[in-house]
C-alpha positions as CSV (number, residue, x, y, z in Angstrom):
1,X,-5.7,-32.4,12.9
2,X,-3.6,-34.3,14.8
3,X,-3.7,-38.2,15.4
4,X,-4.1,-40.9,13.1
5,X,-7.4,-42.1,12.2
6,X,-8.0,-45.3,10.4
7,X,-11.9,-45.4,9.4
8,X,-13.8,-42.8,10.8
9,X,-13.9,-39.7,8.2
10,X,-15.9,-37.2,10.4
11,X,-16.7,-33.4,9.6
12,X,-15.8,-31.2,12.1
13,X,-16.9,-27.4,13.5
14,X,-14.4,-25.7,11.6
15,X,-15.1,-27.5,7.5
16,X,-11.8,-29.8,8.4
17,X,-12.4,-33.6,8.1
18,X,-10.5,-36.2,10.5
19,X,-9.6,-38.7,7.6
20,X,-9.8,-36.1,4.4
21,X,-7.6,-38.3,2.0
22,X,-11.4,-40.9,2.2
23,X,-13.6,-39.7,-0.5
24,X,-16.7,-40.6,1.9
25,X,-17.7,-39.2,5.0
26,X,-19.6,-40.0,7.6
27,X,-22.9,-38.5,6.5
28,X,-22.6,-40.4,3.2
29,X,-22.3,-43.9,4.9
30,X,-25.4,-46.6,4.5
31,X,-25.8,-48.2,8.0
32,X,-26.2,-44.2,9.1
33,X,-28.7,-43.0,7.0
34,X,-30.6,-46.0,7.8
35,X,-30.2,-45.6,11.1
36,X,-31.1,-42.1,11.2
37,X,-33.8,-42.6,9.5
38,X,-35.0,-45.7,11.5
39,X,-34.7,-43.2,14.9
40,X,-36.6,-40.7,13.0
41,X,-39.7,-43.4,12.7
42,X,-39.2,-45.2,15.9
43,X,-39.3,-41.5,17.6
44,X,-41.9,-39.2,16.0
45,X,-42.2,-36.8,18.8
46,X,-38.2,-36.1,18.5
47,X,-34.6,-37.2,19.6
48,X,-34.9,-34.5,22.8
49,X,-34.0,-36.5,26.3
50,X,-33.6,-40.2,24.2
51,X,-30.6,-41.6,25.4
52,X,-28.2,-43.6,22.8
53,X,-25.0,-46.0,23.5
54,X,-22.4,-46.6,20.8
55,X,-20.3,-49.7,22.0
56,X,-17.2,-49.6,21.1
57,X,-17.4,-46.2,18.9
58,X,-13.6,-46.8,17.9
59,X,-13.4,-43.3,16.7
60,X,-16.6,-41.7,17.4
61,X,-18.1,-41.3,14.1
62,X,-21.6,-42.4,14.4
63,X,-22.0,-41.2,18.1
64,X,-21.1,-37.3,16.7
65,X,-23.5,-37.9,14.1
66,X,-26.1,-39.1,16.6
67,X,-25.8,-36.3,18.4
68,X,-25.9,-33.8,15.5
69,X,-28.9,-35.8,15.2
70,X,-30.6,-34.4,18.4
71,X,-30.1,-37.4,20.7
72,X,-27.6,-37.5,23.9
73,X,-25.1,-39.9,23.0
74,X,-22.9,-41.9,24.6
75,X,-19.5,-43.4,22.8
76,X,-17.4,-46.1,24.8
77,X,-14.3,-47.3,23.3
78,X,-11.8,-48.9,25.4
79,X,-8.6,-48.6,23.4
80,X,-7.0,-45.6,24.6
81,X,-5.6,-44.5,21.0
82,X,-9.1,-44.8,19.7
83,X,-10.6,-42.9,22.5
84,X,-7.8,-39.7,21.9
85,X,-9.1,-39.4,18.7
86,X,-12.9,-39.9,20.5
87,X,-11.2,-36.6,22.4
88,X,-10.1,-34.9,19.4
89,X,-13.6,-35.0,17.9
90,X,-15.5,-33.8,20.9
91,X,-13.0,-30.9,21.0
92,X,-14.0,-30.1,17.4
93,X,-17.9,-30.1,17.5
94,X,-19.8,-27.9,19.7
95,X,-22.4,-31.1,20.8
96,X,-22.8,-30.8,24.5
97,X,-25.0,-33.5,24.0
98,X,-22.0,-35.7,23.0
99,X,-19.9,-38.3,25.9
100,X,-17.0,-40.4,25.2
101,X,-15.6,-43.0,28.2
102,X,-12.6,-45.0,27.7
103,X,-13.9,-48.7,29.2
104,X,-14.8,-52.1,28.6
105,X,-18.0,-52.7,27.1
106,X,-18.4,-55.5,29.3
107,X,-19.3,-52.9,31.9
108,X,-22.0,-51.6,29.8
109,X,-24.7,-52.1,32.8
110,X,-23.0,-49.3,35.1
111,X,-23.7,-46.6,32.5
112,X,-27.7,-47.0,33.1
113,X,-30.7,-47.7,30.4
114,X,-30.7,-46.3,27.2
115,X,-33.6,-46.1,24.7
116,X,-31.3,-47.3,22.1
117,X,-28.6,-49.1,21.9
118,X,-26.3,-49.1,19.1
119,X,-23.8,-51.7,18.3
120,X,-21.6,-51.8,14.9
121,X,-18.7,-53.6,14.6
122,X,-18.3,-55.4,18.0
123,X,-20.0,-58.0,18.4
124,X,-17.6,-60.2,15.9
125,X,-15.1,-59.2,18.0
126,X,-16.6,-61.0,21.5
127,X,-15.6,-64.2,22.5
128,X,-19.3,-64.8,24.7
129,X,-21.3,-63.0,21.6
130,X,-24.7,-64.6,23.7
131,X,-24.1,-63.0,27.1
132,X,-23.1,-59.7,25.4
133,X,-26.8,-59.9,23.9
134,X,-28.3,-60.5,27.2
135,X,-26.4,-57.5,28.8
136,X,-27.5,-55.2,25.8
137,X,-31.1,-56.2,26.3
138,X,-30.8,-55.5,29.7
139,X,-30.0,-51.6,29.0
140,X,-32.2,-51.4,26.3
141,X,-35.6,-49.7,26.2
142,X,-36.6,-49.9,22.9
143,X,-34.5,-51.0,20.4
144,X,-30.8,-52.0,19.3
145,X,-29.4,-52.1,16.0
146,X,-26.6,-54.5,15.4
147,X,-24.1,-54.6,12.7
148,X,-21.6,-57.8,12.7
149,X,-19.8,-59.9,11.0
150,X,-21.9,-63.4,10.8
151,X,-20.8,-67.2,10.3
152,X,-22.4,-68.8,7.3
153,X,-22.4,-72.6,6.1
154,X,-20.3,-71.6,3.5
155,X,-16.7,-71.0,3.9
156,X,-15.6,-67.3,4.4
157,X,-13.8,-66.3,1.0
158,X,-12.1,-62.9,2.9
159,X,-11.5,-64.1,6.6
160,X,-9.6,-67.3,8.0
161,X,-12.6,-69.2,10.3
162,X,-12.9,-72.3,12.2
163,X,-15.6,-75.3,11.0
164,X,-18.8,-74.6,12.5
165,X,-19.1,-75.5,15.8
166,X,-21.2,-74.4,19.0
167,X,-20.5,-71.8,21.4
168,X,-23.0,-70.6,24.5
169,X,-25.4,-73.0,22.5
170,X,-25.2,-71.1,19.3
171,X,-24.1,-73.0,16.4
172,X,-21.3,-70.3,14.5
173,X,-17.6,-70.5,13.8
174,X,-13.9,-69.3,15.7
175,X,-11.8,-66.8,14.2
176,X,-8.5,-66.1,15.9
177,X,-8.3,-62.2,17.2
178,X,-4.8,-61.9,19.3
179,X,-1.3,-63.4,18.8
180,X,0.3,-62.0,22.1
181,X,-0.9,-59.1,24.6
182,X,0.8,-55.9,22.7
183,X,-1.0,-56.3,19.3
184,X,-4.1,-55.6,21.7
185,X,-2.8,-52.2,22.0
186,X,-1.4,-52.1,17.8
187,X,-4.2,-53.6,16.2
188,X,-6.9,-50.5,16.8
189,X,-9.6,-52.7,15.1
190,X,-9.2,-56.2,16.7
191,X,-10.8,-57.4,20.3
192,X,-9.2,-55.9,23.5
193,X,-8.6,-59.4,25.6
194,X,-9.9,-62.3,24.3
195,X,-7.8,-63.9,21.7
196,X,-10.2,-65.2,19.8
197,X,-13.9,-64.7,18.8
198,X,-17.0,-66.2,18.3
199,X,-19.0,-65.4,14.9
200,X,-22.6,-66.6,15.6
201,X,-24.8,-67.7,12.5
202,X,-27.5,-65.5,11.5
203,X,-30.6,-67.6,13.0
204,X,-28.8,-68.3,16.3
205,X,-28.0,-63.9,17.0
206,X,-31.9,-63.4,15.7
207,X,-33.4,-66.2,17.9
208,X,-30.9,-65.3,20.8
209,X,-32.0,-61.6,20.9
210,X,-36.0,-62.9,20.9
211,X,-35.2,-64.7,23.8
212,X,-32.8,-61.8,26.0
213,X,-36.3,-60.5,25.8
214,X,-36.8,-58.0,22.5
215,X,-40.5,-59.0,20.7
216,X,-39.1,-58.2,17.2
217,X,-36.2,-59.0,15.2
218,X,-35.8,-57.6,11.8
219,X,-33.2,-57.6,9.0
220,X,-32.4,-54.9,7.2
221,X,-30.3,-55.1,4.4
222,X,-27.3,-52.9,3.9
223,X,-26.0,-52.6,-0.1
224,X,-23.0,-51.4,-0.6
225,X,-19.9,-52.5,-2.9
226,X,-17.6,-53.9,0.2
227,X,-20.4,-56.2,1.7
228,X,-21.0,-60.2,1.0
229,X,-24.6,-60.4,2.6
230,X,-24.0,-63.9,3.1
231,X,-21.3,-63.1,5.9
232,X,-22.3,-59.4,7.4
233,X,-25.9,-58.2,8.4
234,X,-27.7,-55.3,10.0
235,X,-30.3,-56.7,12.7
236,X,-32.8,-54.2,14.5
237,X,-34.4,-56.0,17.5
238,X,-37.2,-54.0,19.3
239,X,-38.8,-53.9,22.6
240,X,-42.9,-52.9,22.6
């Protein structure tokens, strides 16, 4: 298959895989079973008509799977390389319940409400990590699930951060994204514009999403060999 992809190991139509030299898949990842799972409970009476928004999809592996899934999903992914491969995977699954759009997230709101918003991988990468939290509660109908990257008290053995400091009133750490304008378009993994980013601490994201207006906040922990819970967490935050 042509293109180069760089995490995203998804099955496709025809038996072919979009990263076959990964001995995982998709299917076989944690935070997708869970969240399958979680979708399954939270919607009894079926995915049919229940709208879900990956932000910032980079290559489109959990929307496809969504979809498979039964629910109409949306992928946006603003990196244009990422969002060719986003092409090349919705040219190799028959899921006309499946959208990519190549855009900022930051223009989430123009895309309607969705009953669930999904958000893995981003948020780390956001230099107002607070007002993106207001915006997704603003789309959201009943729940989002959040995977990030989180500042801790204790110094970050794997990533370079800043002390602890405050940012949007949240109390979290700096970590330095962007060293000039053309990595933006290099780098397929780091933020788009913002050269740095703001890592919130794991109190601040849970109180901040009670107060954009979900009634519960829950942690979910994800075990798998690559994860330091101390520093990356799974947060499902739910609307009645």
């Amino acid at each position: 298959m042509a293109g180069s992809f760089t995490a995203h190991n998804i099955r496709l139509d025809d038996g072919s895989f979009t990263k076959p030299e990964q001995p995982y898949q998709m299917e076989d990842l944690a935070l997708l079973k869970f969240t399958k799972q979680f979708l399954r409970i939270l919607f009894p009476e079926g995915a049919a008509g229940k709208r879900v928004v990956d932000l910032g999809c980079l290559e489109g592996g959990y929307a496809v799977e969504l979809a498979r899934a039964g629910f109409d999903a949306l992928g946006i992914e603003v990196r244009q390389s990422n969002f060719e491969n986003c092409q090349r995977v919705k040219a190799g699954t028959n899921l006309p319940n499946l959208t990519f759009l190549c855009d900022d997230v930051s223009n989430l709101a123009k895309y309607g409400v969705f009953d669930v918003v999904f958000c893995c991988g981003l948020l780390y990468h956001l230099e107002e990590p607070r007002k993106f939290v207001d915006l997704m509660a603003q789309v959201c109908r009943r729940a989002a699930i959040i995977d990030t990257h989180i500042a801790d008290t204790q110094p970050n053995g794997e990533f370079v951060l800043s002390e602890v400091t405050e940012n949007e009133g949240w109390a979290g750490r700096w970590y330095s994204e962007l060293e000039d304008d053309n990595q933006r378009h290099t780098d397929k993994w780091s933020a788009w514009s913002n050269r740095k980013s703001f890592w919130p601490m794991k109190r601040d994201l849970m109180q901040g999403l009670l107060q954009a207006g979900f009634t519960m906040v829950l942690e979910y922990p994800i075990f798998e060999p690559y994860r330091d819970l101390s520093h990356r967490a799974t947060i499902v935050a739910l609307k009645d």
